[in-house]
C-alpha positions in Angstrom: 3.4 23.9 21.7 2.9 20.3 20.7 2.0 19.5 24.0 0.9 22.5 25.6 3.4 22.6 27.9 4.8 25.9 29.2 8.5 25.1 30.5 10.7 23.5 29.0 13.4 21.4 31.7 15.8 20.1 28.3 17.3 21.3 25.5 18.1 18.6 22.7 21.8 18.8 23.2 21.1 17.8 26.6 19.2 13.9 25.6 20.8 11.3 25.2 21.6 9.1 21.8 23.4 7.0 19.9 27.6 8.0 19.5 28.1 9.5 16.3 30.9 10.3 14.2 32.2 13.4 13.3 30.1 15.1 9.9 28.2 11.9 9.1 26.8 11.8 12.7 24.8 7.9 12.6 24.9 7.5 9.0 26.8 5.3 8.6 25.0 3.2 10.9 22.2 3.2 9.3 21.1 0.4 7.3 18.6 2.4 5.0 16.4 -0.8 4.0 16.3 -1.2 7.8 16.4 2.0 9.2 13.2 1.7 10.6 14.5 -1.5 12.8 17.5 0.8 13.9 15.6 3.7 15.2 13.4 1.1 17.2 16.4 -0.8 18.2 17.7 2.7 19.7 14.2 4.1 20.9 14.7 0.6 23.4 17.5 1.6 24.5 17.9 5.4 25.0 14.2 5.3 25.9 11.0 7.8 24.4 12.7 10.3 23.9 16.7 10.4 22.4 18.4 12.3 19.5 20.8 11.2 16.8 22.3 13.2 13.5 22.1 11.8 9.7 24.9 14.4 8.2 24.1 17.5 9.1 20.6 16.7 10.1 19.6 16.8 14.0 16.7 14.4 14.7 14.6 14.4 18.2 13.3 10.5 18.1 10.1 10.4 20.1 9.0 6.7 20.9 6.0 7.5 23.0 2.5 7.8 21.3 1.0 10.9 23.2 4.0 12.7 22.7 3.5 11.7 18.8 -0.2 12.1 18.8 0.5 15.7 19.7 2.8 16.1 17.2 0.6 15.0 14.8 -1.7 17.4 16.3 0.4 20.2 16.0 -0.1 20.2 11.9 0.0 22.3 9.8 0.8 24.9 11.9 3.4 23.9 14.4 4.6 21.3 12.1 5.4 20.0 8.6 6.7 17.2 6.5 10.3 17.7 6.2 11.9 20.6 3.4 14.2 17.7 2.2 10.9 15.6 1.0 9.8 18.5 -0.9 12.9 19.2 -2.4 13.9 15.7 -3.4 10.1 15.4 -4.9 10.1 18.4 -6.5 13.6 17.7 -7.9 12.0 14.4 -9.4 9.7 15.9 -11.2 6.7 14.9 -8.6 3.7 17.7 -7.9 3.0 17.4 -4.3 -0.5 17.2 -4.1 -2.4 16.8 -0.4 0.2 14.5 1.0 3.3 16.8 0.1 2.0 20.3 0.6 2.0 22.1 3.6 0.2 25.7 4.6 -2.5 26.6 3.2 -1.3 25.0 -0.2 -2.5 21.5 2.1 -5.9 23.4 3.3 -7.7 23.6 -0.2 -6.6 20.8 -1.5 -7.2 18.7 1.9 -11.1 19.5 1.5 -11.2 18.6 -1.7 -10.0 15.4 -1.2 -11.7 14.2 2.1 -15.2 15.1 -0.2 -14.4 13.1 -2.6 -13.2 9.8 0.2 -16.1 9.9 2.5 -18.2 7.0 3.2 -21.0 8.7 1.3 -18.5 8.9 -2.2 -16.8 5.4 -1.3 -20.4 3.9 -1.6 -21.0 5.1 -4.4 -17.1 3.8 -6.4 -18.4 0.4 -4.5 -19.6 -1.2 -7.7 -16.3 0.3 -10.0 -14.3 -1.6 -7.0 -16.4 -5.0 -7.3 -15.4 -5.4 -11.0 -11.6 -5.1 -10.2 -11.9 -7.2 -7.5 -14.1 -9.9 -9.4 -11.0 -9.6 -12.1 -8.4 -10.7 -9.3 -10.5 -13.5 -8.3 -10.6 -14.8 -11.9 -6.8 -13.8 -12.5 -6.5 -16.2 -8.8 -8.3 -19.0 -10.0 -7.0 -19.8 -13.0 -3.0 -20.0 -11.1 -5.0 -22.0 -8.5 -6.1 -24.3 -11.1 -3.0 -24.5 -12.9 -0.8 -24.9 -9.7 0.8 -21.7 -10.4 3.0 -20.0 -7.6 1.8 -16.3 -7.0 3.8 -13.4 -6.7 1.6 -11.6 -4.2 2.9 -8.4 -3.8 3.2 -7.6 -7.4 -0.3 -8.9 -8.0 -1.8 -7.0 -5.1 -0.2 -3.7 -6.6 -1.9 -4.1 -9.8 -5.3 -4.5 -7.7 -4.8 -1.1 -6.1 -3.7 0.1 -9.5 -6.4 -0.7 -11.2 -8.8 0.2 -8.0 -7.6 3.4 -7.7 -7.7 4.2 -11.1 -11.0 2.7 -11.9 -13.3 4.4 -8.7 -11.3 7.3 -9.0 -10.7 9.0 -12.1 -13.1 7.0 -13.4 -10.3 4.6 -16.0 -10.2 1.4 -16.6 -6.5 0.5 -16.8 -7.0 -3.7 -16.2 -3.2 -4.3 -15.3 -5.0 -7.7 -13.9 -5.9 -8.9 -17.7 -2.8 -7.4 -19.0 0.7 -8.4 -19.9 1.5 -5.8 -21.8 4.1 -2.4 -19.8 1.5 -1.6 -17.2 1.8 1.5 -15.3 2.3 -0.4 -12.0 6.0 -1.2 -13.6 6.2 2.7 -13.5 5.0 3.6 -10.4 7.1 0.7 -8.3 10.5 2.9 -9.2 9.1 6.3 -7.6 8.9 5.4 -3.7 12.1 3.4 -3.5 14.1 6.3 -5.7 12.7 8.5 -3.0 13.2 7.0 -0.1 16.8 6.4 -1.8 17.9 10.0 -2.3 16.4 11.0 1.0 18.4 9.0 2.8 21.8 10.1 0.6 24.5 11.9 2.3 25.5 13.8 -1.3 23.2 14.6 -4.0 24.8 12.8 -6.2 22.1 13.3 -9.3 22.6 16.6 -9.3 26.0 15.7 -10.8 26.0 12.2 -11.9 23.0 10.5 -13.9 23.1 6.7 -13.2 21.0 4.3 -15.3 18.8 3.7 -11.9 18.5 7.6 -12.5 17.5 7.2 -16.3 15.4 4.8 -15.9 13.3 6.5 -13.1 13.0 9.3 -15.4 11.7 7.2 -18.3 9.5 6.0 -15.4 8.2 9.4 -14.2 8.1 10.5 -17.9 5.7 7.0 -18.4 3.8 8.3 -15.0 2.9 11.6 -15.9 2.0 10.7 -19.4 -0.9 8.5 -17.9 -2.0 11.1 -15.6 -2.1 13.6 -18.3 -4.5 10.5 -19.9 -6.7 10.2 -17.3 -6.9 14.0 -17.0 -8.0 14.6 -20.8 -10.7 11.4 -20.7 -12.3 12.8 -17.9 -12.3 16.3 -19.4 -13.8 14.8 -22.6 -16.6 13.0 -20.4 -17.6 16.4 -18.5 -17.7 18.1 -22.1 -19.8 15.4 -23.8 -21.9 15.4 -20.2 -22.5 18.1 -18.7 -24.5 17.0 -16.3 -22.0 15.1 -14.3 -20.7 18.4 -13.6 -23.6 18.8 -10.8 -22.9 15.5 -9.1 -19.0 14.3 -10.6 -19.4 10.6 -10.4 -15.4 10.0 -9.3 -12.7 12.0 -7.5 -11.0 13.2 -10.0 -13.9 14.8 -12.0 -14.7 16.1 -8.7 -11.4 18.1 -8.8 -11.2 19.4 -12.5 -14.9 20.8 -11.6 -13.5 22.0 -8.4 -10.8 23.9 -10.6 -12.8 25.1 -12.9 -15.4 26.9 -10.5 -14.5 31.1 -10.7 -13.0 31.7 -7.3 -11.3 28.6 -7.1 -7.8 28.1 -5.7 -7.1 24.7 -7.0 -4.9 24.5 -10.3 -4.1 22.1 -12.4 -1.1 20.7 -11.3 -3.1 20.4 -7.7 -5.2 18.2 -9.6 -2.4 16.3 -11.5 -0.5 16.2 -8.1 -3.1 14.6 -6.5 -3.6 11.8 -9.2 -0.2 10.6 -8.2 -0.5 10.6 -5.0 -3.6 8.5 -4.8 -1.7 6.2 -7.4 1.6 6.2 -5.3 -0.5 5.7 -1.9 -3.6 3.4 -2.8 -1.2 1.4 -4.9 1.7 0.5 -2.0 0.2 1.0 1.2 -2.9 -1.4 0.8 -1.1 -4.2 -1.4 1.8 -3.9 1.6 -1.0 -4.5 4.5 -2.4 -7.4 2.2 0.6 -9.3 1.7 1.6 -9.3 5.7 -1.7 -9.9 6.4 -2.3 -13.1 4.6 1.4 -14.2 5.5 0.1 -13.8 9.3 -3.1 -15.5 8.8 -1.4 -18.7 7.0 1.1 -18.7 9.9 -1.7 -18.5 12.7 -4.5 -21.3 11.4 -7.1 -20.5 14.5 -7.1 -17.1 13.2 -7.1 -18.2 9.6 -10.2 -20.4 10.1 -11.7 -18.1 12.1 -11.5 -15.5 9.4 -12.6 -18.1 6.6 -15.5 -18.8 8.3 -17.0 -15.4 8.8 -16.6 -14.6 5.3 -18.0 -18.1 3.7 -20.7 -17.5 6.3 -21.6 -14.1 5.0 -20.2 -14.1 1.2 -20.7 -17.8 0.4 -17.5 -17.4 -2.4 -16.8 -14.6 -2.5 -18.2 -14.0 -6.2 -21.4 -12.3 -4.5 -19.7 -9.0 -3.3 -22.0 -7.0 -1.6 -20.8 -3.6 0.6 -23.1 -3.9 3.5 -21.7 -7.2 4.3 -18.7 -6.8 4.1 -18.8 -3.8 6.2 -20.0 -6.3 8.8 -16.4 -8.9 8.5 -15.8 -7.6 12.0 -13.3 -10.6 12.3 -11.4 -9.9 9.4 -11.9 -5.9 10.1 -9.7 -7.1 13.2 -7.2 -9.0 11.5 -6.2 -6.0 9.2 -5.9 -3.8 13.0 -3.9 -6.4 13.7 -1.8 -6.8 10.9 -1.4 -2.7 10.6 0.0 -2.9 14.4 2.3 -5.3 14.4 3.3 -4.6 10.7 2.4 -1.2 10.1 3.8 -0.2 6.4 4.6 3.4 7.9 6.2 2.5 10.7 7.9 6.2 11.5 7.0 9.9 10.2 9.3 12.5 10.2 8.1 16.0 10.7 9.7 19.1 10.6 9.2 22.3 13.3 7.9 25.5 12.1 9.0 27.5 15.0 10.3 27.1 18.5 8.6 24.8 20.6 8.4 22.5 23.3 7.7 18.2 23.1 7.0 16.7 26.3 9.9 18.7 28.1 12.3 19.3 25.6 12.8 22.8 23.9 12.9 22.0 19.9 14.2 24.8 18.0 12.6 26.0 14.5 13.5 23.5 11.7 14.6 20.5 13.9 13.3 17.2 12.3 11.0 14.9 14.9 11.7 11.3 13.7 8.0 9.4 15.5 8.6 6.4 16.0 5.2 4.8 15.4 5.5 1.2 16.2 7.3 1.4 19.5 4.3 1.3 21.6 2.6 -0.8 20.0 4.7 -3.7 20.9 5.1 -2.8 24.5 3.4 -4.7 26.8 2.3 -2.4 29.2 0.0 -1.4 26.1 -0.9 -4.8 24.7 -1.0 -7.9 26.2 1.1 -10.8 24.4 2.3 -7.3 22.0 4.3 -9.5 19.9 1.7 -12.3 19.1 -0.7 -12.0 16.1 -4.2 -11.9 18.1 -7.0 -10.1 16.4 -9.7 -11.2 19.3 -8.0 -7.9 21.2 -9.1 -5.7 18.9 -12.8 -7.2 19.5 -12.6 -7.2 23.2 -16.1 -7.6 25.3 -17.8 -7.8 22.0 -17.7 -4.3 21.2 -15.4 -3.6 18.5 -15.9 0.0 17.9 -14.7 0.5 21.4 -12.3 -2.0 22.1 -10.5 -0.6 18.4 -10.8 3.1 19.5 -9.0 2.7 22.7 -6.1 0.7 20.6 -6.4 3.1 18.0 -4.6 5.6 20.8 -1.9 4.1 20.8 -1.4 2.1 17.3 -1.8 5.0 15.0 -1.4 2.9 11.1 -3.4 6.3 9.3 -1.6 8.9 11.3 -3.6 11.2 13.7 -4.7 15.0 13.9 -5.5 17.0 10.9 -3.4 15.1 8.0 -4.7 11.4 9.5 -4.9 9.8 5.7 -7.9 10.4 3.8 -7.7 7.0 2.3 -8.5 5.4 5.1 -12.2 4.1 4.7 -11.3 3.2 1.5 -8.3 1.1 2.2 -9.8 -1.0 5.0 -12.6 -1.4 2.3 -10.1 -2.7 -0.3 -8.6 -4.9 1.9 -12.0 -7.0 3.3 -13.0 -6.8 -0.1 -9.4 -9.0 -1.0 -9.9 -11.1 1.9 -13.8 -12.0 0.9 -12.4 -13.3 -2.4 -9.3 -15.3 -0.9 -10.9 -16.7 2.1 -14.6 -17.1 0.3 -13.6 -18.9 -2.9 -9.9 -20.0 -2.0 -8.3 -22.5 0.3 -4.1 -20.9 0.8 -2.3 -23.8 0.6 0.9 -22.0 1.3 2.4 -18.9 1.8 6.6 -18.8 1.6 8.8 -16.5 1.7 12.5 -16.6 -0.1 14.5 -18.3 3.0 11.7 -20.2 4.6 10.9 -18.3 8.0 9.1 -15.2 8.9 9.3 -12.9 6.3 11.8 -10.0 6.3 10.9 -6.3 6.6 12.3 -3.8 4.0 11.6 -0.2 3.5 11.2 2.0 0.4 9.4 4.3 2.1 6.6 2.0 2.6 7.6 -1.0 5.0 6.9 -4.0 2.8 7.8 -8.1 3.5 10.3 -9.5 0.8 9.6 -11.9 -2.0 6.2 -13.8 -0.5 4.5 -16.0 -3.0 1.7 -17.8 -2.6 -0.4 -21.0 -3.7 -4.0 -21.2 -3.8 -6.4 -24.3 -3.9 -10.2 -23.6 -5.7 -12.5 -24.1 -2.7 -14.2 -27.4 -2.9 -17.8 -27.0 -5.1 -16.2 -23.3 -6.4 -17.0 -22.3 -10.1 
């Protein structure tokens, strides 16, 4: 039981929701670019616990994060990600990989991965992550110095592109120095088609190809090609040098040794699986987090100067990138925890029961769908004082950071929780000081807009993202 409660007092019928209509239940309700938004505006009024129906899909909503935490908890055996997420992935020609496994088919590959995305192995990508970074801050300065507006979320995608790519499987793609078709242009269609058919009350590909359809297929054609690439090249390395095979210098080495080894049960669409879900992930989550990050800093300056300071004060420019120091930006470690609660680019996860069970007191029969609702507490005050302002100081409370983010951490849950909390995680946060040293070190932001002039709008394609943010950067004063 997800919370190891014994008696159940409701039954799922019995909780209240939002008024339906007959067959379509709340679809048509739901704004799917804004669903997110919905579910919250409901989970404030029905309260932590409520149910509504999409088709013929039941949901318990659960808006409260222990309730969540031992959902989350409950995996892989009392829960799963939803059949419909496998089946609309499988049906777009996506191997699952860790993050869209489940059962034991998630156990081997899990271990795999988490090796390779330790602190230990994150160290050691460090310097394949400096040069991508160092590329960025050259592909920056010359818009700064031409005046040149930024698009930022496209340009932070083809960071993480080329991050992920470079530390590991061990490419280097260099979307930054390109302007020729870069994968990136692929990859963006995949999440949104996703999220698109998830959400659609017929499956209307199954009978009907759109050019949306085509094109993702030329797109996931374009995808898998690439993987295939890196797949061969690192292949070819491990044949011409053996001797990486003892200590495999990047992740996805790591797996094709893994693979090869005589009782392994890891295969080679694991590995290929896997590839695109660490291009898919590393590539939207952390430019996402980015993008509302800076658009909160530039609309809060004490934070904003705060921020600048720490990093000029340890990274001079930003040009000097070193890992131990910018493990210590505590500052601008607390901006990102801040940014990642009030803007979280997961902002719900929907599992799926295994088998009877029993949330807080509500019996939940095999198969029902558990919509969290992740963000809910998070802005409640009774959690976080002034929960809608952007203050990073909270998350440095009494000058302890490690504690004062643990006890936050409870309840703002960005990464997940339990046994299938992300394995990117050290390596995103890294990412993203790593970003921030090189705006805030060698960059004054001279402005940060948005398509309508206020606070920037929140859309989802599966990852929550802010819409159409560009940005103009001045060369710090004295700045190569």
């Amino acid at each position: 039981m997800a919370n190891g409660a014994t008696l159940a007092t409701r039954h799922l019928q019995d909780l209240d929701g939002p008024r339906g209509w007959p067959l379509v239940g709340n679809l048509l309700q739901i704004d799917r670019t804004r669903v997110h938004a919905q579910v919250e505006a409901w989970a404030r009024e029905f309260g932590p616990c409520f149910r509504f129906r999409l088709g013929p899909r039941n949901f318990l909503a659960l808006a409260d994060h222990e309730l969540i935490a031992a959902v989350l908890r409950d995996r892989p055996d009392g829960f799963r990600r939803s059949e419909r997420l496998e089946l609309v992935g499988r049906e777009m020609g996506l191997p699952a990989g860790v993050f869209g496994s489940n059962g034991d088919a998630w156990r081997r590959q899990r271990r795999m991965v988490m090796a390779g995305l330790d602190p230990t192995h994150v160290r050691a990508y460090f310097p394949a992550l400096a040069k991508v970074a160092l590329r960025l801050r050259g592909r920056w300065m010359k818009a700064a110095r031409d005046g040149a507006t930024i698009e930022l979320q496209p340009e932070l995608m083809r960071f993480t592109v080329d991050a992920i790519t470079g530390l590991a499987f061990g490419s280097d793609v260099n979307t930054l120095e390109s302007d020729d078709e870069v994968i990136q242009q692929h990859l963006d269609k995949i999440f949104p088609s996703l999220f698109r058919r998830m959400f659609a009350p017929l499956p209307y590909w199954r009978l009907v190809r759109t050019a949306a359809d085509r094109q993702l297929e030329r797109s996931v054609a374009e995808v898998h090609a690439a993987i295939a690439g890196f797949i061969a090249q690192a292949r070819q390395r491990l044949h011409d040098e053996p001797s990486r095979r003892e200590r495999p210098p990047n992740l996805l080495e790591a797996m094709i040794v893994a693979a090869a080894a005589p009782d392994s049960e890891v295969n080679d669409t694991d590995i290929a699986g896997n590839v695109l879900n660490m291009l898919l992930a590393g590539e939207d989550t952390t430019a996402n987090t980015l993008a509302w990050m800076i658009h909160l800093l530039k609309r809060h300056p004490q934070a904003l100067a705060r921020a600048q300071d720490e990093v000029r004060r340890a990274l001079g420019d930003g040009r000097q990138l070193d890992i131990d120091r910018i493990a210590g930006l505590d500052y601008v470690e607390a901006c990102i925890h801040e940014t990642m609660r009030l803007k979280p680019v997961a902002p719900f996860n929907v599992m799926q029961a295994l088998s009877d069970t029993v949330v807080g007191d509500v019996q939940v029969p095999a198969g029902t769908l558990v919509w969290c609702v992740l963000r809910h507490d998070s802005l409640q005050e009774r959690f976080f004082s002034a929960a809608n302002a952007f203050e990073p100081q909270r998350w440095l409370a009494d000058g302890n950071p490690g504690a004062a983010a643990a006890s936050a951490k409870r309840v703002s849950m960005p990464f997940g929780a339990g046994p299938r909390v992300c394995p990117g995680r050290y390596l995103a946060l890294l990412e993203m000081k790593m970003v921030m040293a090189i705006v805030l070190g060698g960059f004054d932001i001279e402005a940060v807009d948005t398509p309508d002039g206020a606070e920037a709008h929140e859309t989802m394609a599966f990852t929550m993202a802010p819409v159409g943010l560009t940005m103009r950067l001045r060369p710090r004063a004295g700045t190569p």
